[in-house]
ZAMARGU-4260 file (C-alpha; in steps of 0.2 Angstrom, whole numbers, plus 5000, padded with zeros to 4 digits):
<rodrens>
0) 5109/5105/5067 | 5094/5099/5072 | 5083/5105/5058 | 5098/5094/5048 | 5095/5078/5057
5) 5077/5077/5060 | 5069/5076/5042 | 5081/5062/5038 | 5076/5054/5055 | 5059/5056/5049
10) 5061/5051/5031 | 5072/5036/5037 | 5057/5032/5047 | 5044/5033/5035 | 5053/5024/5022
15) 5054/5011/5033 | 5036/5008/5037 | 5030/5012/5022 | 5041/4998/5013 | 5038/4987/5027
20) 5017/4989/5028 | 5008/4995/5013 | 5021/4988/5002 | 5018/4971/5007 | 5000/4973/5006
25) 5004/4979/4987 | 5017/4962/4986 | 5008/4951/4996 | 5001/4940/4982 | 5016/4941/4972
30) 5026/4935/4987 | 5014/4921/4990 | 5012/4914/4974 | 5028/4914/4971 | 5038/4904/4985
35) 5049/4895/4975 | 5056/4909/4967 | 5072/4914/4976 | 5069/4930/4986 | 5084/4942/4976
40) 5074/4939/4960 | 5058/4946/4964 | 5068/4960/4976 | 5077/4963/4960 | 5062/4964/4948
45) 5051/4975/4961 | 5068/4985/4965 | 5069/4988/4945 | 5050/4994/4944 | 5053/5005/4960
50) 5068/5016/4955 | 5060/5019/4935 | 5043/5025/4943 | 5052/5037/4957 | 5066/5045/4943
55) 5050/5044/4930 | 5042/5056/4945 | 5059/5066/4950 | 5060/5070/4932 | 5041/5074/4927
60) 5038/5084/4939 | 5054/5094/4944 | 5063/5086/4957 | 5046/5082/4967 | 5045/5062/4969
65) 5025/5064/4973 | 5020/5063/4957 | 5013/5080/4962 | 5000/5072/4977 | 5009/5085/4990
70) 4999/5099/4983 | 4989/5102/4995 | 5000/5101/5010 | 5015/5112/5009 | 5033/5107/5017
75) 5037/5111/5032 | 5051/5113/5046 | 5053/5094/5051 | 5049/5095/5071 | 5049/5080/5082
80) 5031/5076/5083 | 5032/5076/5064 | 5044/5060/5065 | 5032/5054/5081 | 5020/5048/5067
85) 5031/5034/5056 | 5040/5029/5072 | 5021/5025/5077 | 5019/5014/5062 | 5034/5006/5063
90) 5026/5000/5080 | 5011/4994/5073 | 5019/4984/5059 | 5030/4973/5072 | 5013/4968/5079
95) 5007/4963/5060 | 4993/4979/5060 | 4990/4983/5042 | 4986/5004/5045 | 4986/5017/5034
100) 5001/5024/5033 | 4994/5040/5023 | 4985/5043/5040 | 4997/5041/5050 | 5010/5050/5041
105) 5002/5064/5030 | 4990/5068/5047 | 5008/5075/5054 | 5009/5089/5040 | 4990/5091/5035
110) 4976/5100/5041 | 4960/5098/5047 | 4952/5101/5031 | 4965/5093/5020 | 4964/5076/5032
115) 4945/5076/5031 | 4947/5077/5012 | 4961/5062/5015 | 4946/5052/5024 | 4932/5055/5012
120) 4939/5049/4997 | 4947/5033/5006 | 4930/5029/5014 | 4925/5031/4992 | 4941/5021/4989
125) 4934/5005/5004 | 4919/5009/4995 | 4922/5007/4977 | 4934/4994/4980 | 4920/4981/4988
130) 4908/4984/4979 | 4919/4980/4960 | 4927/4967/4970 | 4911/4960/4975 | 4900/4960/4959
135) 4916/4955/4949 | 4919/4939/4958 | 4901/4934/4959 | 4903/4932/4940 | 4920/4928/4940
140) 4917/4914/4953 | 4901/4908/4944 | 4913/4904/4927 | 4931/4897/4936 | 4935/4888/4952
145) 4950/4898/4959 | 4955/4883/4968 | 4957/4873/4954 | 4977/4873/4949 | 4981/4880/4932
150) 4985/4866/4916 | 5003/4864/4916 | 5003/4869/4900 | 4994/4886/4903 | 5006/4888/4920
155) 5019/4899/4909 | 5008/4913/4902 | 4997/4914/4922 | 5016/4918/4928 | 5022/4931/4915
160) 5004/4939/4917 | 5006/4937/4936 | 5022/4946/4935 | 5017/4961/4921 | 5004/4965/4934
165) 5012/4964/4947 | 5022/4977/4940 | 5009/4986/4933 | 4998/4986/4953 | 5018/4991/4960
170) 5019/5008/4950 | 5002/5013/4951 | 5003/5010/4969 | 5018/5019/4971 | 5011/5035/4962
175) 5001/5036/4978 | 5011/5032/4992 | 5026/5039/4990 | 5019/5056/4997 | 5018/5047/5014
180) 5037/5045/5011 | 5042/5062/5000 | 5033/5073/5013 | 5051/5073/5024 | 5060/5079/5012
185) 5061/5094/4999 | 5050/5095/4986 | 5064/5100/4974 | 5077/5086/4979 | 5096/5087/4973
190) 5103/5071/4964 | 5112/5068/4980 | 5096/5069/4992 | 5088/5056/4979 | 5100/5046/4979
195) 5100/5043/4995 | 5082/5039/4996 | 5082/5027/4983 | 5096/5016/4991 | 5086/5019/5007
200) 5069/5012/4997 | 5077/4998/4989 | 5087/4991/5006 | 5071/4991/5014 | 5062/4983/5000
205) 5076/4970/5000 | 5073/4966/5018 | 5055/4965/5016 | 5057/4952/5002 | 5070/4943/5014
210) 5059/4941/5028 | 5044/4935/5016 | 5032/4951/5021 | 5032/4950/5040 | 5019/4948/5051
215) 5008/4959/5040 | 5008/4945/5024 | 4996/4937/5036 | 4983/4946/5029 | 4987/4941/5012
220) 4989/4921/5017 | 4972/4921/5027 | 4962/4926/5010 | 4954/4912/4999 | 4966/4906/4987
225) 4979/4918/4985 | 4995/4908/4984 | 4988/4902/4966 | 4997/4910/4952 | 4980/4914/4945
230) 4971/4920/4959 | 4986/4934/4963 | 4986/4939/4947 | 4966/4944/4944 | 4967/4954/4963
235) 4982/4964/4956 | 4975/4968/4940 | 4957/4973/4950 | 4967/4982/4963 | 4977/4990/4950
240) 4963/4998/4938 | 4955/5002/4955 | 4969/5013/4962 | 4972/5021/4945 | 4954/5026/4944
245) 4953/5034/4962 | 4971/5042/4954 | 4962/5052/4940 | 4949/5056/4952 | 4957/5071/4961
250) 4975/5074/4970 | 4972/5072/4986 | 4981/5058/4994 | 4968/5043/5001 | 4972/5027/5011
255) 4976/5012/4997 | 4977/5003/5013 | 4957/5005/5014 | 4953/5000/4996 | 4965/4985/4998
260) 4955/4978/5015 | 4939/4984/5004 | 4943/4973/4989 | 4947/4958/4999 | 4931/4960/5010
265) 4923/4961/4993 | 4931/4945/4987 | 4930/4935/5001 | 4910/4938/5002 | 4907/4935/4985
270) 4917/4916/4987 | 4907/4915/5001 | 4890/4917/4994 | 4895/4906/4976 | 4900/4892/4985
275) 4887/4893/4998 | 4897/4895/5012 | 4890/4905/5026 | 4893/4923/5029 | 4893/4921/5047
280) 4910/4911/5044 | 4917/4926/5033 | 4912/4942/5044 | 4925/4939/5058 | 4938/4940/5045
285) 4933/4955/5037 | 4927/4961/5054 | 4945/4959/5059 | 4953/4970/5046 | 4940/4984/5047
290) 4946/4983/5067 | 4964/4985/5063 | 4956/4998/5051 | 4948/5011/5063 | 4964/5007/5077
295) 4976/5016/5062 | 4963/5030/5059 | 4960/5034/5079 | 4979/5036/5080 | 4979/5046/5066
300) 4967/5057/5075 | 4976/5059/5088 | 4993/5062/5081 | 4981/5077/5072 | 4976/5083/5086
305) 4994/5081/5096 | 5002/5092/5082 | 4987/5106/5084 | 4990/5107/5101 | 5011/5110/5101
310) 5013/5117/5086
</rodrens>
């Protein structure tokens, strides 16, 4: 019975977090710049993106909803201290600490060597993702004043871009992470067993679009002009083309959480140095998240070594 009970505690769990922490870094920008927008329509358009991309993946690659990133770790019996880690999360998200939930989940199931390949390439991913962030808004910034609102008449086409990105960011994002979420469950799942996770997904999604992001939209809001129409839509099409890239480079499952943080600390330098504002004044900031950074990673750890030790 308990065999029964645990991976859906589990999966319950790390839908959950998942929906309720990387998500909203993924949705942030759409959220923000889009206020006046009645919450049911943009849950209904990222709800509509959401359920294509997990069937697209049920049905390409056999009843895995991965998109094949579980590879490498192989499913498991579903034990306690394997639903220990999402509950974690779900901890840390009430508290508005934006961690990796591809830590903190996948470091339940993998092993050593397979979560030192998972930390490489998202230490690559902070990387890559502040550097291109970086040099792109140092031109960018040197050519168009983000701050400056949009013409009226140019207003319509900055949305519909805003929103075909935003779409575009959403399914590339969740080709990543939904291994933190499809690890619970069988890697061949039954039309019931999906069904079940895609009401799951979407309820969450709908509350996360209720409640306007949570505590963890507040590292959205905190960045240099990302409630602009304009502004949201260049960091999603840059965060997009990023995490498709690190995509192609290799199935193993990385932190987007990492590249995220890494791209606004990228952008928020650049700003910084274009409009000659102090650094000094920027670092706390980027100090901050890199803080929160290492707190999910050090739990992670230790839930690593917690499940070597009972297992």
């Amino acid at each position: 019975m308990l065999e029964m009970i645990l991976p859906i505690v589990g999966l319950t769990l790390a839908g959950t977090a998942v929906m309720s922490n990387d998500a909203v870094q993924t949705l942030g920008t759409f959220m923000v710049s889009n206020e006046k927008t009645p919450w049911w329509k943009l849950w209904a358009a990222a709800s509509s993106v959401l359920v294509t991309t997990v069937l697209y993946s049920w049905f390409a690659y056999g009843g895995d909803i991965s998109f094949g990133r579980l590879d490498k770790i192989p499913f498991v019996t579903v034990e306690w201290y394997h639903a220990l880690a999402p509950a974690v999360l779900l901890l840390l998200t009430r508290y508005g600490i934006p961690v990796s939930t591809t830590f903190l989940v996948l470091s339940a199931f993998a092993s050593t060597v397979v979560f030192e390949k998972m930390l490489l390439k998202s230490v690559m991913g902070y990387a890559i993702a502040a550097t291109v962030a970086y040099a792109f808004w140092m031109i960018l910034s040197k050519y168009l004043d983000e701050k400056k609102k949009v013409k009226p008449d140019h207003e319509r086409a900055w949305r519909i871009a805003q929103w075909g990105t935003t779409g575009f960011l959403w399914f590339t994002w969740l080709s990543h992470d939904l291994a933190n979420i499809a690890v619970f469950a069988p890697r061949q799942m039954s039309v019931e067993f999906l069904s079940g996770v895609l009401v799951l997904l979407v309820s969450v999604l709908g509350y996360v679009f209720y409640t306007k992001g949570g505590k963890i939209q507040q590292i959205v809001i905190e960045k240099s002009s990302t409630s602009y129409v304009r502004s949201a839509t260049i960091i999603d099409a840059v965060y997009a083309f990023i995490l498709l890239y690190l995509k192609q480079v290799n199935n193993i499952p990385m932190s987007t959480t990492w590249v995220f943080v890494g791209l606004l600390c990228g952008r928020e330098l650049a700003i910084a140095t274009r409009m000659d504002r102090k650094v000094k004044k920027v670092f706390p900031l980027v100090a901050k998240d890199f803080m929160k950074m290492m707190l999910g990673l050090s739990v992670s750890i230790i839930i690593v070594l917690l499940v070597q030790e009972v297992s």
